[in-house]
PASEBA-1860 file (N, C-alpha, C; in nm, 3 decimals):
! residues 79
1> XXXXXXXX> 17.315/10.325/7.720/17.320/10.268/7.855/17.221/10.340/7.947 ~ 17.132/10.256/8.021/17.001/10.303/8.134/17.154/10.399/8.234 ~ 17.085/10.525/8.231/17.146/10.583/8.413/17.112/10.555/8.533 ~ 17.123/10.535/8.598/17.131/10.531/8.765/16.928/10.484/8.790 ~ 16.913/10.669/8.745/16.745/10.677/8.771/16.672/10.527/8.687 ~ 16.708/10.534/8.627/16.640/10.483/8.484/16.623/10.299/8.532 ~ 16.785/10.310/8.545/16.739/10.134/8.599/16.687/10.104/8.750 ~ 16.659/10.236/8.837/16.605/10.196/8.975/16.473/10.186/8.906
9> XXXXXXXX> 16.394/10.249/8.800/16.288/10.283/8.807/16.238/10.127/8.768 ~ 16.306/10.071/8.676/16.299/9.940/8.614/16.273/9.845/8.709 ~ 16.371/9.868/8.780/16.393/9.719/8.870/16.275/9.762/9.023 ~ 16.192/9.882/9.066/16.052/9.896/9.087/15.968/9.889/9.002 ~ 15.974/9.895/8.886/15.849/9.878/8.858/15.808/9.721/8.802 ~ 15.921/9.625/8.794/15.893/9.499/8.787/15.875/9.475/8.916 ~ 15.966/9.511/9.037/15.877/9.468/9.149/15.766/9.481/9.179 ~ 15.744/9.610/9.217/15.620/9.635/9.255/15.512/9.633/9.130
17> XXXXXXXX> 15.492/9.589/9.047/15.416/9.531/8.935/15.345/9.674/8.875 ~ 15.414/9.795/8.826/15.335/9.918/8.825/15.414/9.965/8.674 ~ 15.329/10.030/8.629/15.418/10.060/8.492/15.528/10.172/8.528 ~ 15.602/10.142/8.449/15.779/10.254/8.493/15.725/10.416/8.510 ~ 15.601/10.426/8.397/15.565/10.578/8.411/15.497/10.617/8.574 ~ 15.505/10.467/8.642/15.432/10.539/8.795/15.554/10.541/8.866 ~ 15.700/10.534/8.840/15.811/10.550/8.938/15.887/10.681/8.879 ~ 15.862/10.745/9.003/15.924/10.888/9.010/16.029/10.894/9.096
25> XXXXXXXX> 16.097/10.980/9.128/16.205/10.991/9.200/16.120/11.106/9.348 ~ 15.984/11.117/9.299/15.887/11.157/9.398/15.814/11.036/9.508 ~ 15.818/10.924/9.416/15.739/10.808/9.458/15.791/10.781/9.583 ~ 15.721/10.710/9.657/15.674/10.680/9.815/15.647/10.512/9.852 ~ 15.712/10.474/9.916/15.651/10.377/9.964/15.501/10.321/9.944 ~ 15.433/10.402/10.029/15.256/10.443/9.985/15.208/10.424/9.883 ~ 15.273/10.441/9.801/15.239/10.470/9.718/15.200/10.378/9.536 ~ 15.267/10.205/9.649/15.249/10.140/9.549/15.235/9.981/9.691
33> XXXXXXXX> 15.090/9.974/9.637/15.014/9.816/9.720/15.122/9.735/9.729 ~ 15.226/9.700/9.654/15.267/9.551/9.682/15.400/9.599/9.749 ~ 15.443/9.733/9.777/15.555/9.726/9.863/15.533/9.709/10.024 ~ 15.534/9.585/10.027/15.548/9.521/10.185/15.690/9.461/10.233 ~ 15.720/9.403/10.373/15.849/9.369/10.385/15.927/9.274/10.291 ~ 15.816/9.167/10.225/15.882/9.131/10.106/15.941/9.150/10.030 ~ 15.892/9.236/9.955/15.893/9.308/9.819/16.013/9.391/9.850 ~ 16.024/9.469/10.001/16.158/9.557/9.961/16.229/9.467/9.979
41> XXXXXXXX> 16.269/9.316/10.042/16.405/9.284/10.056/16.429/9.232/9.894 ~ 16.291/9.226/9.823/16.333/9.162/9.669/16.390/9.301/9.613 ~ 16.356/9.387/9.696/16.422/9.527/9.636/16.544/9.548/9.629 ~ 16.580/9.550/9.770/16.746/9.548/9.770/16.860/9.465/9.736 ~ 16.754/9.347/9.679/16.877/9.230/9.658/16.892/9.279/9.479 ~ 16.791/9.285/9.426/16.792/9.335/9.318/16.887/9.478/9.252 ~ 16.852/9.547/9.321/16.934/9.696/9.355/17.128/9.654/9.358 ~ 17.117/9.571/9.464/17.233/9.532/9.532/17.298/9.455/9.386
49> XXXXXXXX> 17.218/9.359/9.334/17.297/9.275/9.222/17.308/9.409/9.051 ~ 17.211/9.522/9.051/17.213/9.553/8.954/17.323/9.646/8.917 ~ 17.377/9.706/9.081/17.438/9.810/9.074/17.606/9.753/9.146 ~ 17.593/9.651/9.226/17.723/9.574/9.271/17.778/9.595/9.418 ~ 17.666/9.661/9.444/17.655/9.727/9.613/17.633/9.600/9.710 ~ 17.641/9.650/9.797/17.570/9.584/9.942/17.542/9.682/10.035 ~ 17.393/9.683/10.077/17.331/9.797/10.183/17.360/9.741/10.318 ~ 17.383/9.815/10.413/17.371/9.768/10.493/17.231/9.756/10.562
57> XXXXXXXX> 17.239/9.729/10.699/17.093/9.670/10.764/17.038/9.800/10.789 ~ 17.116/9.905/10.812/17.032/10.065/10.848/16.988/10.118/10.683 ~ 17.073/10.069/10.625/16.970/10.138/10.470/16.928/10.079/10.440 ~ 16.864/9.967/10.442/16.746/9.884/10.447/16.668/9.880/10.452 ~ 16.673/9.965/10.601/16.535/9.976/10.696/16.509/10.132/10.689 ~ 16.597/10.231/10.602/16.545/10.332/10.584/16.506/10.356/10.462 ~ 16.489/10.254/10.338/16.432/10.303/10.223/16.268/10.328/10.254 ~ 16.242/10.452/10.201/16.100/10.484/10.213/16.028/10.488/10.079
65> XXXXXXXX> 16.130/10.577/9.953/16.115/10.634/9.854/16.253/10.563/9.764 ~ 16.208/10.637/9.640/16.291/10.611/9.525/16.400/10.727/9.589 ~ 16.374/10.813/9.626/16.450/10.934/9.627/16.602/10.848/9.731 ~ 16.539/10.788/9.820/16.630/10.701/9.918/16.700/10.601/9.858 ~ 16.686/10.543/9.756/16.709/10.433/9.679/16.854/10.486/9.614 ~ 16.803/10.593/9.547/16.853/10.710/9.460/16.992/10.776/9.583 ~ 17.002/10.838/9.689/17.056/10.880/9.777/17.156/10.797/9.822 ~ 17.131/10.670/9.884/17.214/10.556/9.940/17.295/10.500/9.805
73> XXXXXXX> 17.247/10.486/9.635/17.323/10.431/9.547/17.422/10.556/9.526 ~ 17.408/10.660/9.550/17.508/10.808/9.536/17.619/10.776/9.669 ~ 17.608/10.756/9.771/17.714/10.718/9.866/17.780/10.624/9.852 ~ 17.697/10.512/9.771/17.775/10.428/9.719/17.860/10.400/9.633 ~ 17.880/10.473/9.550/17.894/10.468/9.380/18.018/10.611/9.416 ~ 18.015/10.657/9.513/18.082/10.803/9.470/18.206/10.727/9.561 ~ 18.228/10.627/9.582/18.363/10.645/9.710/18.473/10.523/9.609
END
């Protein structure tokens, strides 16, 4: 079974069209061309269906990084 890291990295790197070896838990916004406002809401819906969550509108608008991705699914997952 993929962990936590493993399937965020998946479900960026089919978004943002980049091979899995470019998603780090370092990675950045910046750091990949096709993350625009699009792309993250295909982010979070994705996120949201893979893991069974729902973000709200402030973690939304604060994903920057994987590390954030990673952070907000830990608040989620732990309660």
């Amino acid at each position: 079974m993929m962990n936590r890291l493993e399937k965020v990295r998946t479900i960026v790197s089919t978004i943002m069209e980049v091979p899995i070896e470019a998603v780090t838990p370092e990675s950045e916004r910046e750091d990949y061309e096709k993350w625009d406002s699009l792309n993250q809401l295909n982010l979070v819906m994705e996120i949201e269906s893979a893991f069974g969550i729902s973000f709200s509108l402030e973690e939304m608008s604060s994903i920057n990084s994987i590390k954030d991705i990673l952070d907000i699914l830990e608040d989620h997952l732990k309660a």
